[in-house]
N, C-alpha and C positions, 0 to 999 in steps of 0.2 A: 560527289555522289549523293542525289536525294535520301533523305532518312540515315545520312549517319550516325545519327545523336541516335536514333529510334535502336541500331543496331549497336552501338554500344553500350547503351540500356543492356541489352539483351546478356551482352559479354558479360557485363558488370554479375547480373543476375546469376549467369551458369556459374561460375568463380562464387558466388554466395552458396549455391548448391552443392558443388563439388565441396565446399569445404563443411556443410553440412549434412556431406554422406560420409564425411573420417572424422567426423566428430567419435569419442569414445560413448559407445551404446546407441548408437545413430540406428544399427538395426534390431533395438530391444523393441520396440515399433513396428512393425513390419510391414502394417498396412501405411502408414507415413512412409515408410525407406521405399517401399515399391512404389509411392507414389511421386518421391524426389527423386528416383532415379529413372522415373520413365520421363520427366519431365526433361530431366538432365538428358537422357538421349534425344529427346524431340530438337534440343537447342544445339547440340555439339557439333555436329553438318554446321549450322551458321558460323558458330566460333569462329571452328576452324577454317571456313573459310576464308571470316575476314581478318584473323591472323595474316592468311597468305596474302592479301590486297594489301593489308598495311605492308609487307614484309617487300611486297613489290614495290610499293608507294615508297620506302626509304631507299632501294637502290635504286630505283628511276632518282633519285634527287641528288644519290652519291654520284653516280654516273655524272648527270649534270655539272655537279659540282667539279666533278676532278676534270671535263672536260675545259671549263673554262681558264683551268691553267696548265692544260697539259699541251706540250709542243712536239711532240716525239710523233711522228705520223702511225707508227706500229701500235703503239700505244693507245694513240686515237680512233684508230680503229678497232680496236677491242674492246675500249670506253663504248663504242659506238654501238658494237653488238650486244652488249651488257645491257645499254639501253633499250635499247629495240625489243630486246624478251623480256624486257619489263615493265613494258607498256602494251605486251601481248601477254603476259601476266595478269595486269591490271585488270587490260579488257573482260577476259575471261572470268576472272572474280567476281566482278561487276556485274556482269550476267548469271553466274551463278547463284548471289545474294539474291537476283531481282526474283530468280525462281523459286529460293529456299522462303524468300518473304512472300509468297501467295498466299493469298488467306487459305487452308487449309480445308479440302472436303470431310465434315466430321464423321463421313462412312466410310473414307477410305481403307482402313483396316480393319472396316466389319469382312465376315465371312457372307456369301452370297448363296442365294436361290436366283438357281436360272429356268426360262419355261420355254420351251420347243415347240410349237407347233407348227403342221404342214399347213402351208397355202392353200396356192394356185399350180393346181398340177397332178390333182387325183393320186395315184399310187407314186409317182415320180418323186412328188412334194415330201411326201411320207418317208420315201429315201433317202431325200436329200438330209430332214429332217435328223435321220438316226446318223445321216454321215457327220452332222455338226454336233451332234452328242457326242460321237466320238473324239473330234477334233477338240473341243474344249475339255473331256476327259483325257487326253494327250497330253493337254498343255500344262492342266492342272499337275499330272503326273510330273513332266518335266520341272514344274516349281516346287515339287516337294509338297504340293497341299493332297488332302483327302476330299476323294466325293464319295456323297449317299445320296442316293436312288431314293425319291420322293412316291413316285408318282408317274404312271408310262399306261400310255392306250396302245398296243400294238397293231399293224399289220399281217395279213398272214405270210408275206413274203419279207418280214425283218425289218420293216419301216416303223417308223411312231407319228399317229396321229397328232400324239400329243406327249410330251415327257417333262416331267419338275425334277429336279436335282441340284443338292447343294455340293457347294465348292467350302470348303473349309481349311481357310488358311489364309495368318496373316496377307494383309494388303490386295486379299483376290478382289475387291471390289474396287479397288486404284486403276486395276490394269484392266479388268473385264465391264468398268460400267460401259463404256465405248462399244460393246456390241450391241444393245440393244436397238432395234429397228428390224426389217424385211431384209433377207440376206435373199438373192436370187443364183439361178446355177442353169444355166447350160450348155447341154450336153445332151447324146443318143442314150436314151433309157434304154435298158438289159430288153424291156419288152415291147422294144421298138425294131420290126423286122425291115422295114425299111430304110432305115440307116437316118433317121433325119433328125436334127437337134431340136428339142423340145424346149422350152422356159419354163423353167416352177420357181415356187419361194419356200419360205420358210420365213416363221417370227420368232424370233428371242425376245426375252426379257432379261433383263439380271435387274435383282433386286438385292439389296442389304435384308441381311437379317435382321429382323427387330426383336429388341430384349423387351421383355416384360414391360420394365419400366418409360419404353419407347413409346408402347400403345396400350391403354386401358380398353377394356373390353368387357361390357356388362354380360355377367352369364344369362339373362336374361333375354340378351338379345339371338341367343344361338338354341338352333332345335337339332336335336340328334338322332338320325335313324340309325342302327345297327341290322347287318344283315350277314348273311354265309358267302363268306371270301368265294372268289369263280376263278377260273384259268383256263387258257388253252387247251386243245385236248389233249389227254396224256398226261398233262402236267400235275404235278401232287398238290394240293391245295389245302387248306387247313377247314376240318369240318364242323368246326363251331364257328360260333355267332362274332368273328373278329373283326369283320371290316365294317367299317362306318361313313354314313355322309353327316357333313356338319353343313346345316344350312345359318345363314349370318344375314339374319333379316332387312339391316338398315342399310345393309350396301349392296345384299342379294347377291353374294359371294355365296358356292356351293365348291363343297371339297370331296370327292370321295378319296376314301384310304385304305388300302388292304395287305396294303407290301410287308405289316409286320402279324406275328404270330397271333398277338393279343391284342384286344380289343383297346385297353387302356396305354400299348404304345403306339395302335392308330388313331388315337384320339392326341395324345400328345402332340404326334406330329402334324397333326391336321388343325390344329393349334399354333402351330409355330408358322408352318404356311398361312394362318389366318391374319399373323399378326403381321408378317412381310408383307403382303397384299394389302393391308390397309396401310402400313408405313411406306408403302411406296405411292399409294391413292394421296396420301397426305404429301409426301416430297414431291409430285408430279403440281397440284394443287400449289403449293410455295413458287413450284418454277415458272410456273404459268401466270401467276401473279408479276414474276420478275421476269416479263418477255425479253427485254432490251437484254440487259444480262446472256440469259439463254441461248438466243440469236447469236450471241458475240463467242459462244465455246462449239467444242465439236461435237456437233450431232446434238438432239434435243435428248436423246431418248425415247422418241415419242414411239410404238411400235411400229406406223404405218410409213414412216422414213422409210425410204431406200436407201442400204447404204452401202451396199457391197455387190459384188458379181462376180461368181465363180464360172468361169469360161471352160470348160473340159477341153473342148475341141486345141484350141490358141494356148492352153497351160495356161491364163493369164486369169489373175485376181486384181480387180478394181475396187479400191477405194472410194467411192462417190466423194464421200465429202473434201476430203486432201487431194482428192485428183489421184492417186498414187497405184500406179500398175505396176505387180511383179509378176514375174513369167516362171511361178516354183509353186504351182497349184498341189503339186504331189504335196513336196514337203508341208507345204500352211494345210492342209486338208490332214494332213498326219499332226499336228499341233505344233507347228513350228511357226511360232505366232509372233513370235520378238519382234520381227521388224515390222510388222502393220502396227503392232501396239505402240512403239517405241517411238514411230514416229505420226500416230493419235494424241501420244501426250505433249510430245512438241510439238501439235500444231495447236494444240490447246492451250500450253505455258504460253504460247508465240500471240495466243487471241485473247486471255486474260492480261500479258502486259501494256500489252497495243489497247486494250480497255482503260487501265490505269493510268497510261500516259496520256489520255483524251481527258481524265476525268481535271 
């Protein structure tokens, strides 16, 4: 197996950690101990895995070995099946190293802003819109993370022109960056009296949350208007001066904010949305640098991809990019997403190795 020195390095190393997290006062340190011990779980998947390959790799050889003096036909056949699961052992390990050794995405276990908007399709698009806010609030629900409600232009019949909202929760950006692109949907809209299927879209984005230290940002370069929060009719609204637009000159980024009470926690967050929005301006810029790469994983990201189609009439949801049609529209539309996602990232392990092996 290519890199097995490279992966017994690796052992050597966890086995140094583990015995320098039982060291005595190992956690008088804390920020050290949390720092060896998240390392130690990064590595422990590998170990153990090739634990099991080596563990396979001597009974594929005992096998061997006793078969070439063993005469007893019973016998030899049970040598024989011994064998055989152990070079489907093997295999399987094998492939599981090659996956566990991917160079690693460093935003995989950031927490994500995703952004909604309707297409193509006037009030339909707008539907469709609030129907995939829900489906990705579904999912997130389903994983145990938390969402907040950024940022939403309504319709007056419950569609969003537009919606920001974060997903907070390890690894949401491992499984969700894959949506990003034009989701389409067809289907007879509620204000369609004559029965006929319409086409609209919708664009996502998911972006990584950027920390502080990810994006510097001159206050200089930002103008702040403050004005009096608005709402639908009816709706109770806060009567001071709370909501704000942040204009951000050098990239001409505009944000309005009003979702929170005070003025100083819509600027906050009209802050933190400033800082994704350039950190993903900057990861878009690296990938785009690195075409050949990009082209070789699934989906670019890019907004304007097509990458899905939600069929109402046929139940049927296409994957563009994997080819991959399921006929359980209800459920994936209620956030039941495992299997589109699950198999996004295996066709991307499958387009990053087939990379490696070329290199």
């Amino acid at each position: 197996m290519r890199g097995i020195e490279k992966i017994r390095d690796i052992v050597r190393h966890y086995e140094e950690l583990m015995n320098a997290l039982s060291e005595p006062g190992a956690a008088d340190d804390p920020q050290r101990f949390q720092r060896l011990l998240k390392e130690q779980a990064e590595l422990q998947p590998i170990t153990e895995c090739f634990i099991r390959y080596e563990r396979a790799e001597s009974d594929m050889k005992d096998a061997l070995s006793l078969l070439e003096h063993e005469n007893d036909p019973e016998m030899r056949e049970m040598l024989k099946e011994e064998l055989s699961q152990a070079k489907e052992s093997i295999a399987s390990a094998r492939q599981e190293l090659q996956i566990l050794l991917l160079p690693k995405d460093p935003n995989d276990e950031k927490n994500i802003y995703m952004e909604i908007r309707a297409g193509v399709g006037g009030e339909e698009s707008a539907l469709f819109a609030a129907d995939l806010y829900r489906m990705y609030t579904n999912y997130a629900m389903k994983n145990g993370w938390k969402t907040e409600l950024a940022s939403f232009n309504e319709t007056g019949i419950g569609g969003f022109k537009e919606i920001t909202f974060m997903i907070n929760g390890r690894g949401a950006y491992s499984k969700l960056k894959y949506e990003s692109g034009v989701h389409r949907v067809q289907r007879v809209p509620e204000t369609e009296s004559g029965g006929r299927i319409h086409t609209s879209t919708a664009t996502v984005a998911v972006m990584p949350e950027a920390e502080e230290v990810d994006v510097v940002i001159d206050p200089n370069d930002i103008h702040w208007d403050v004005f009096r929060a608005s709402g639908n009719g009816g709706q109770c609204v806060n009567t001071t001066d709370s909501a704000v637009r942040l204009t951000h000159y050098p990239s001409g980024i505009v944000i309005h904010m009003q979702e929170e009470k005070s003025q100083l926690q819509n600027k906050e967050k009209a802050m933190r949305i400033l800082r994704t929005r350039l950190y993903e301006a900057e990861l878009m810029r690296k990938q785009n640098e690195e075409a050949d790469l990009r082209r070789s994983q699934i989906g670019s990201g890019d907004r304007s991809e097509k990458i899905r189609t939600y069929n109402f009439p046929q139940s049927r949801v296409t994957d563009h990019r994997i080819k991959l049609t399921l006929y359980k529209i209800d459920q994936i539309i209620n956030g039941e997403l495992d299997e589109l996602i699950n198999a996004l990232i295996t066709a991307d392990q499958a387009a990053k190795l087939s990379g490696m092996e070329e290199e």
